[in-house]
TORTORMAR-576644 format. One record per residue: x, y, z of N, C-alpha, C, O, CB in turn. Coordinates in Angstrom, 1 decimal. Glycine has a CB too. Example, Ala and Ser with C-alpha at 12.3 -4.5 7.8 and 13.67 -1.06 7.14 Angstrom:
<atoms>
<atom <13.2; -5.7; 7.8>; <12.3; -4.5; 7.8>; <13.2; -3.3; 7.8>; <14.2; -3.3; 8.5>; <11.3; -4.5; 9.0>>
<atom <12.8; -2.2; 7.1>; <13.7; -1.1; 7.1>; <12.9; 0.0; 7.9>; <13.4; 1.1; 8.0>; <14.1; -0.6; 5.7>>
</atoms>
This chain:
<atoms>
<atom <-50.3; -121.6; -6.2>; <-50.4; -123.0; -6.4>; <-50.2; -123.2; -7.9>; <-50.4; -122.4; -8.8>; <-51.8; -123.5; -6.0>>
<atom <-49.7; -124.7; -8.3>; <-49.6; -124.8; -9.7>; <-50.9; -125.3; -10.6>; <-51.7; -126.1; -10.2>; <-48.4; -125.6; -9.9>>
<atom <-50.8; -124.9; -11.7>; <-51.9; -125.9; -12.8>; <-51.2; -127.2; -13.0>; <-50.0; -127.2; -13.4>; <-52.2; -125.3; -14.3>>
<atom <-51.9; -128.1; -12.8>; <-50.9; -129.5; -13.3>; <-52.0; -130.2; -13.8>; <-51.8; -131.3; -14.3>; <-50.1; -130.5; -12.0>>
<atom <-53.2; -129.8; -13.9>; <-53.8; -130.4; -14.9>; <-55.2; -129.1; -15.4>; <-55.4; -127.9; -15.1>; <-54.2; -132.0; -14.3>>
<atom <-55.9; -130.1; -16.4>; <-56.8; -128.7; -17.0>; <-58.2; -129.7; -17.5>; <-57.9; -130.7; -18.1>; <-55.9; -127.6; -18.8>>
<atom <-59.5; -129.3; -17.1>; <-60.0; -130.3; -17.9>; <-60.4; -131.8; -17.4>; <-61.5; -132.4; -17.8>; <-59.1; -130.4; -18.8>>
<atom <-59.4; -132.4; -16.4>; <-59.2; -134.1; -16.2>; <-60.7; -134.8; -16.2>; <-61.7; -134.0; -16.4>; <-58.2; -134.5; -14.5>>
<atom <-60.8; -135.6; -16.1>; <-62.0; -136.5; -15.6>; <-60.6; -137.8; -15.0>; <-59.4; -137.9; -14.9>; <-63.5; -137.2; -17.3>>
<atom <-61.9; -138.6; -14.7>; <-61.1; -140.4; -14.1>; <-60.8; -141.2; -14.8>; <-60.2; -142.1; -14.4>; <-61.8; -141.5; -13.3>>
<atom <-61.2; -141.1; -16.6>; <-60.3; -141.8; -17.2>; <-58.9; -142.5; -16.5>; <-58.0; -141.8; -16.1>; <-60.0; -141.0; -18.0>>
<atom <-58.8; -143.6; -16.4>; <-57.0; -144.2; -16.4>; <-56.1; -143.7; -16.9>; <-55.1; -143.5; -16.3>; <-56.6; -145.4; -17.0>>
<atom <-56.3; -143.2; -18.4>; <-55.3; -142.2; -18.7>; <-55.0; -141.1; -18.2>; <-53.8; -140.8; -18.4>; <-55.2; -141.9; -19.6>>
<atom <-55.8; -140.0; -17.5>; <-55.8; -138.9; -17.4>; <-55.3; -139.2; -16.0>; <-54.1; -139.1; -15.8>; <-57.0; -138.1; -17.7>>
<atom <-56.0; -139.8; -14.9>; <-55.1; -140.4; -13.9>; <-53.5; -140.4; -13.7>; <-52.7; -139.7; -12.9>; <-55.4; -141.7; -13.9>>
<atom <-53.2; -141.6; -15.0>; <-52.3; -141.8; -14.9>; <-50.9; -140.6; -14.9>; <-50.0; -140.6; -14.1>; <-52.4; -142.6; -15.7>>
<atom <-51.2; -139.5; -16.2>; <-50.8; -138.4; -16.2>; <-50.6; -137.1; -14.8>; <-49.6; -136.5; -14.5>; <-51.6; -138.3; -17.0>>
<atom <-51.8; -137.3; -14.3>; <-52.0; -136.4; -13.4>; <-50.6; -136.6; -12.9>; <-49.6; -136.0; -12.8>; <-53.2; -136.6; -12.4>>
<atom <-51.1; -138.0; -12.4>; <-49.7; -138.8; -11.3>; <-48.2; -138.4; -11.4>; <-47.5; -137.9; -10.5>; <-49.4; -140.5; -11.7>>
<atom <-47.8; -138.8; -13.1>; <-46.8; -138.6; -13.6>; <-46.1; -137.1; -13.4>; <-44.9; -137.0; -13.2>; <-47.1; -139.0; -14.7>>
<atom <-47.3; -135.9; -13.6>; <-46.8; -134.7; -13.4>; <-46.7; -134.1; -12.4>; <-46.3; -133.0; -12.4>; <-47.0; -134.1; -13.9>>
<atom <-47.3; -135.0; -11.1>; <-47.0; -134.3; -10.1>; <-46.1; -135.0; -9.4>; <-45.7; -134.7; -8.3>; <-47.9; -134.0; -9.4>>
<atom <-45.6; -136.4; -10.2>; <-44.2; -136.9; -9.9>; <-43.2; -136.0; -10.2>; <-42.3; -135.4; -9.5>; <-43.8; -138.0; -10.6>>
<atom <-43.4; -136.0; -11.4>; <-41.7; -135.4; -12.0>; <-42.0; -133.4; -11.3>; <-40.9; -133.1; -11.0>; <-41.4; -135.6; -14.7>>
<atom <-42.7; -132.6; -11.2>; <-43.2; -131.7; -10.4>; <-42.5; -132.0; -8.9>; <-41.6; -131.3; -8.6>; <-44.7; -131.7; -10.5>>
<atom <-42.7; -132.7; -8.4>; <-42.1; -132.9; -7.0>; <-40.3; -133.6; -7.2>; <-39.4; -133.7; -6.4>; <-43.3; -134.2; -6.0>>
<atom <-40.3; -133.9; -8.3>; <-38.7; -134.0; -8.2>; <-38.1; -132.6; -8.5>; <-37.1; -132.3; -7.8>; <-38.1; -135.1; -9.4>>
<atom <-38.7; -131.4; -9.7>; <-37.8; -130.6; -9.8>; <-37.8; -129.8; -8.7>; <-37.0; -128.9; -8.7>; <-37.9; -130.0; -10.9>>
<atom <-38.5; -129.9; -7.6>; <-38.6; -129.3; -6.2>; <-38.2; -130.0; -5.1>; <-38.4; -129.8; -3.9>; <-39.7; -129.0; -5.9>>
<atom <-37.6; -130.9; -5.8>; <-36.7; -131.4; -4.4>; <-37.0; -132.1; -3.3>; <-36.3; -132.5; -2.4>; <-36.2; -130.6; -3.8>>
<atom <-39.0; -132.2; -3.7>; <-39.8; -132.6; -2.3>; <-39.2; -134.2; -1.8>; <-38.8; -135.2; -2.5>; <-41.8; -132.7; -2.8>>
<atom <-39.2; -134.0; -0.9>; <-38.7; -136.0; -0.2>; <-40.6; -136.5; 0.1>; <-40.8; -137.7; 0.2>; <-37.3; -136.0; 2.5>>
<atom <-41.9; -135.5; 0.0>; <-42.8; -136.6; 0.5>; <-43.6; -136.0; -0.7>; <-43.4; -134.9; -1.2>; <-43.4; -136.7; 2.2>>
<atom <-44.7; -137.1; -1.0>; <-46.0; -136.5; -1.5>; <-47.4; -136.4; -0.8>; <-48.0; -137.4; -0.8>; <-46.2; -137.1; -2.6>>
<atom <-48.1; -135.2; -0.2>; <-49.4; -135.9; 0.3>; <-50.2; -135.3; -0.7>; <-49.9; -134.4; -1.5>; <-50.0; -135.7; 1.9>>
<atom <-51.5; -136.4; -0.5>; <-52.7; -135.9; -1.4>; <-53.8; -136.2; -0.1>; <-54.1; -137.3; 0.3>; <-53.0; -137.0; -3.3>>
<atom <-54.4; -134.9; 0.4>; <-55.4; -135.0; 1.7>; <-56.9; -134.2; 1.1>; <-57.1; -133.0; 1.0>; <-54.7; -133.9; 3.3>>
<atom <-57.7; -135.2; 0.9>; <-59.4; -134.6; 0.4>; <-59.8; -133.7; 1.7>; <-59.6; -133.7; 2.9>; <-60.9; -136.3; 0.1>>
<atom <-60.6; -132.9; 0.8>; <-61.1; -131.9; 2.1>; <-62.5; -131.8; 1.3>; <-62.6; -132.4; 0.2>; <-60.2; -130.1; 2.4>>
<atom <-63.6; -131.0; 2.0>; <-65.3; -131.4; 1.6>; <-65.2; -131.4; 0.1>; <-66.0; -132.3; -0.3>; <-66.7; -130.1; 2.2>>
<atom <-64.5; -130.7; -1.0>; <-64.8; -130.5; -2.4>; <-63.9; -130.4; -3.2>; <-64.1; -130.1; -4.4>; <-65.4; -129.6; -2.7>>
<atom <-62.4; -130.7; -2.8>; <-61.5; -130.7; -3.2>; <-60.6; -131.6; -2.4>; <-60.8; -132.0; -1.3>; <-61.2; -129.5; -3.4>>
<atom <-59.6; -131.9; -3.4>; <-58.1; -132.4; -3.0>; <-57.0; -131.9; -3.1>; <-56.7; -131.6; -4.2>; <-57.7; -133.3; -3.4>>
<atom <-56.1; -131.6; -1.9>; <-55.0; -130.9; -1.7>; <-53.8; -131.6; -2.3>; <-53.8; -132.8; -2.0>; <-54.8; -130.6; -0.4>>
<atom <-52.9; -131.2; -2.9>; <-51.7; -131.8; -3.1>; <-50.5; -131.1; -2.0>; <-50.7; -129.9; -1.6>; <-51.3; -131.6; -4.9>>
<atom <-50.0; -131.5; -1.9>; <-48.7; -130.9; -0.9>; <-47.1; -131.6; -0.7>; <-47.2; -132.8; -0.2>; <-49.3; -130.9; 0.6>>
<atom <-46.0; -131.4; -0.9>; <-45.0; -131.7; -1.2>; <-44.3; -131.0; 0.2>; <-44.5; -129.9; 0.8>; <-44.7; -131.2; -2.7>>
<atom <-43.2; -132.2; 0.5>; <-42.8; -131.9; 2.1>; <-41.5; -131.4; 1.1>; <-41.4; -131.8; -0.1>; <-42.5; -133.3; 3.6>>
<atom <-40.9; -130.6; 1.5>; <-39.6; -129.4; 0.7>; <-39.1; -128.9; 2.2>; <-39.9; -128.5; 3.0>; <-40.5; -127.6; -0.6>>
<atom <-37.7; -129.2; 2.4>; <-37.1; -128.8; 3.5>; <-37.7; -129.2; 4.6>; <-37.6; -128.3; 5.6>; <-36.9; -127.6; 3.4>>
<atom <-38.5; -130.3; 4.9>; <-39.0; -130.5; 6.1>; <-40.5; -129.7; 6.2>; <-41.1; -129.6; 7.4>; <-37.9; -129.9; 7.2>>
<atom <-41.2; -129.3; 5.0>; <-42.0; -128.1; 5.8>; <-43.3; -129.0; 4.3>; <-43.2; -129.5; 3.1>; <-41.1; -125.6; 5.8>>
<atom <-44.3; -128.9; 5.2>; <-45.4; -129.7; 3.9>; <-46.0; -128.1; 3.5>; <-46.3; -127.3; 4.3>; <-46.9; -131.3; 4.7>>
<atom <-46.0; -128.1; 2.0>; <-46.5; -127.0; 1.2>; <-47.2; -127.2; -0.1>; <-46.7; -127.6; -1.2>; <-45.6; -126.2; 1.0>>
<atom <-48.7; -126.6; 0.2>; <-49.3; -126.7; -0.8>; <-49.3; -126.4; -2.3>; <-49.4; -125.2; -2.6>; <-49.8; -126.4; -0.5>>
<atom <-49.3; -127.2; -3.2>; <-48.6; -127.5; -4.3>; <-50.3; -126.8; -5.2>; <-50.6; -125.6; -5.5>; <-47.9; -129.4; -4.4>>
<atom <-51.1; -127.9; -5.4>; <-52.4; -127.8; -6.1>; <-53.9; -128.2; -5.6>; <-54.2; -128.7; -4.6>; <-52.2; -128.5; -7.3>>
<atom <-54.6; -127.9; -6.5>; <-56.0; -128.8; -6.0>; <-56.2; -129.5; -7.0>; <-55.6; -129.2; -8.0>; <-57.5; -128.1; -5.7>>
<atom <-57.1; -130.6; -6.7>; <-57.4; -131.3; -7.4>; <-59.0; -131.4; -7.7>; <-59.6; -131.3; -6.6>; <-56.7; -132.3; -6.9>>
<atom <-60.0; -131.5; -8.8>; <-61.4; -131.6; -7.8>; <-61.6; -133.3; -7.4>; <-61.3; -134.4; -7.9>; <-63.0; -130.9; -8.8>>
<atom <-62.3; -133.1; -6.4>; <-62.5; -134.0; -5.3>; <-62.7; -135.4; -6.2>; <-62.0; -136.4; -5.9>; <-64.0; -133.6; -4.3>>
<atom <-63.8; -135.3; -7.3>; <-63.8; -136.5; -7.4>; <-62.8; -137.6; -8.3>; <-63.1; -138.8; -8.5>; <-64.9; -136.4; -7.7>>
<atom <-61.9; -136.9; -8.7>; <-60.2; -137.3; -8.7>; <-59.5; -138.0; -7.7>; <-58.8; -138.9; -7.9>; <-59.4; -136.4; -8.7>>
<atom <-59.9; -137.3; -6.4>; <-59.4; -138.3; -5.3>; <-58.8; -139.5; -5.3>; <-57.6; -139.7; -5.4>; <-60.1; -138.5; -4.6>>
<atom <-59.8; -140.5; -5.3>; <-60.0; -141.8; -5.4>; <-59.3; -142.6; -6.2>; <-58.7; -143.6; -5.9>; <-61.1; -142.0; -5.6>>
<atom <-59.5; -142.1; -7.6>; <-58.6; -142.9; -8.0>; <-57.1; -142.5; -8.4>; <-56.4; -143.4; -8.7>; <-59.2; -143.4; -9.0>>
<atom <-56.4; -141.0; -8.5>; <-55.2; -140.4; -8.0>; <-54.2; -141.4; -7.1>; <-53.0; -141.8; -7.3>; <-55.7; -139.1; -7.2>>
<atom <-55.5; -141.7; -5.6>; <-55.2; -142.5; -4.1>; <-54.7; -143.8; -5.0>; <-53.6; -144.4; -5.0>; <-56.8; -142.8; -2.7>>
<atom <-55.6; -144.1; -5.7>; <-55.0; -145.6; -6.0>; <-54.0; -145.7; -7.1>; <-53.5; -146.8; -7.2>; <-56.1; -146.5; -6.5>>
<atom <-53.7; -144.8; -7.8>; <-52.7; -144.8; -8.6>; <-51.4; -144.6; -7.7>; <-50.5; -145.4; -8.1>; <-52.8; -143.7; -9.7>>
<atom <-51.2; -144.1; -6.8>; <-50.2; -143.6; -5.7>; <-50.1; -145.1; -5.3>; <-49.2; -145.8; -5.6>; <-50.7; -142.3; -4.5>>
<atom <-51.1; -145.4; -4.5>; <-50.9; -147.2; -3.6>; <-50.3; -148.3; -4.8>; <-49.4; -149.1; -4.6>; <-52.8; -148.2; -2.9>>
<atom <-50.9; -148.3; -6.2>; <-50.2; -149.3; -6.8>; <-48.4; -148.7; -7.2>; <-47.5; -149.4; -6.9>; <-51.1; -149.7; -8.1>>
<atom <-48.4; -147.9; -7.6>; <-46.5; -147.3; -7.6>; <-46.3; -148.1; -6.2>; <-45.2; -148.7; -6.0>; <-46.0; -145.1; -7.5>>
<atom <-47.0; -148.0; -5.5>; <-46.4; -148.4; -3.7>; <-46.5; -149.2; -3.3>; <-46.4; -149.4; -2.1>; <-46.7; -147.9; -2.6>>
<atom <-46.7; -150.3; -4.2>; <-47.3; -151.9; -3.7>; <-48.1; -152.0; -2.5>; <-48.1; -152.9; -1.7>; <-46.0; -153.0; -3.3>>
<atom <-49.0; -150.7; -2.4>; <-49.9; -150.9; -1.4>; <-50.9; -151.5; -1.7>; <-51.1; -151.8; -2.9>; <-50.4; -149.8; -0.8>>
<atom <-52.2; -152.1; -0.4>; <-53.3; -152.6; -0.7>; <-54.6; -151.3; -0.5>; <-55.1; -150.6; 0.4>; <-53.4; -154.1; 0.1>>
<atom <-54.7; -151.8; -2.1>; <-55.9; -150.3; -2.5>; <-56.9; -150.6; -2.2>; <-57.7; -150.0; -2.9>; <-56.2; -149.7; -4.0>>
<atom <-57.4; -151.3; -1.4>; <-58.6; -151.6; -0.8>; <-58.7; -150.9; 0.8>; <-59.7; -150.6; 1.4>; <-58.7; -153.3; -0.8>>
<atom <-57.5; -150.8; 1.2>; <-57.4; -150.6; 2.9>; <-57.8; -149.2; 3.1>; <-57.5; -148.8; 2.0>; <-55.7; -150.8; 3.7>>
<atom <-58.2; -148.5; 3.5>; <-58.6; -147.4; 3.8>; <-59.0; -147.0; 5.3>; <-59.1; -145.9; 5.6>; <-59.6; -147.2; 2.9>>
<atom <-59.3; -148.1; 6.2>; <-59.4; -147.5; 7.7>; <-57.9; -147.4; 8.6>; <-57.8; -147.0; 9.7>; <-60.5; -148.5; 8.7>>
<atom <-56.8; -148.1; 7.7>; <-56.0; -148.5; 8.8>; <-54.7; -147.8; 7.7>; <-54.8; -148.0; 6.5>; <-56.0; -150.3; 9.3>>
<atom <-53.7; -147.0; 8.1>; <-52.6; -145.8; 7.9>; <-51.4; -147.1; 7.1>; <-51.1; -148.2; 7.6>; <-51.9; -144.7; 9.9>>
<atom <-51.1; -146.7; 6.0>; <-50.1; -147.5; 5.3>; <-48.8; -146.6; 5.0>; <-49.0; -145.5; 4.4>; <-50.9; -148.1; 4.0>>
<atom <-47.8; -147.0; 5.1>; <-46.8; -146.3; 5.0>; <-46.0; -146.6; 3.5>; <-46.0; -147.8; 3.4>; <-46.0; -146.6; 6.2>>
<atom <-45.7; -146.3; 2.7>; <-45.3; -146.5; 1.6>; <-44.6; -145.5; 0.9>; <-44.6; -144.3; 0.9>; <-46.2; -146.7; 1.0>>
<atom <-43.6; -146.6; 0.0>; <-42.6; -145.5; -1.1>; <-42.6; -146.2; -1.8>; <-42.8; -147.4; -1.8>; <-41.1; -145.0; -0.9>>
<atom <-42.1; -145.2; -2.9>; <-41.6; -145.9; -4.7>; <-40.5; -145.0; -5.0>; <-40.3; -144.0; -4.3>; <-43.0; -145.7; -6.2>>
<atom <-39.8; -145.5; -6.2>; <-38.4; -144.5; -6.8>; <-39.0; -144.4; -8.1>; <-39.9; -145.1; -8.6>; <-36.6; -145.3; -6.7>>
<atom <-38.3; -143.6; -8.7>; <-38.4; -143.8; -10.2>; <-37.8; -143.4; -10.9>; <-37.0; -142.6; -10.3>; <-39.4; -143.6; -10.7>>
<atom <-37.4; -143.4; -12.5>; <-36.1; -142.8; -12.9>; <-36.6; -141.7; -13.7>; <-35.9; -140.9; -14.3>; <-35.1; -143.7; -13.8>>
</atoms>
């Protein structure tokens, strides 16, 4: 798995960063998806690469949350919804 970050807290900035490098991280790998799935104490990052979803990093857990909402706003999702499955993309240069 990679280091993509060191240190973080929830700061907005550090967030924002996280985001950023596991954007441009999933471009030099070619990934077409990004997931981020919490598990009891951590968060998984995983990048779909050839069809096949593969674990990238962890995150600790209490990153989650706002990581999730940095991802829904790039995605013009509504960051409030959380019981019901939202489908979403963004591009970027």
């Amino acid at each position: 798995m990679v280091e993509l970050i060191s240190n973080a807290s929830t700061t907005d900035g550090n967030v924002i960063k996280i985001v950023e490098k596991t954007i441009k991280y999933a471009f030099t790998k070619n990934a077409s998806d990004i997931h981020v799935e919490p598990t009891k104490n951590e968060a998984v990052v995983r990048f779909r690469i050839d069809g096949t979803l593969q674990p990238i990093c962890t995150l600790p857990r209490d990153l989650y949350q706002a990581v999730l909402a940095r991802f829904k706003i790039l995605a013009n999702l509504k960051i409030d919804e959380s019981r019901l499955a939202q489908d979403g993309r963004f591009s970027t240069r």
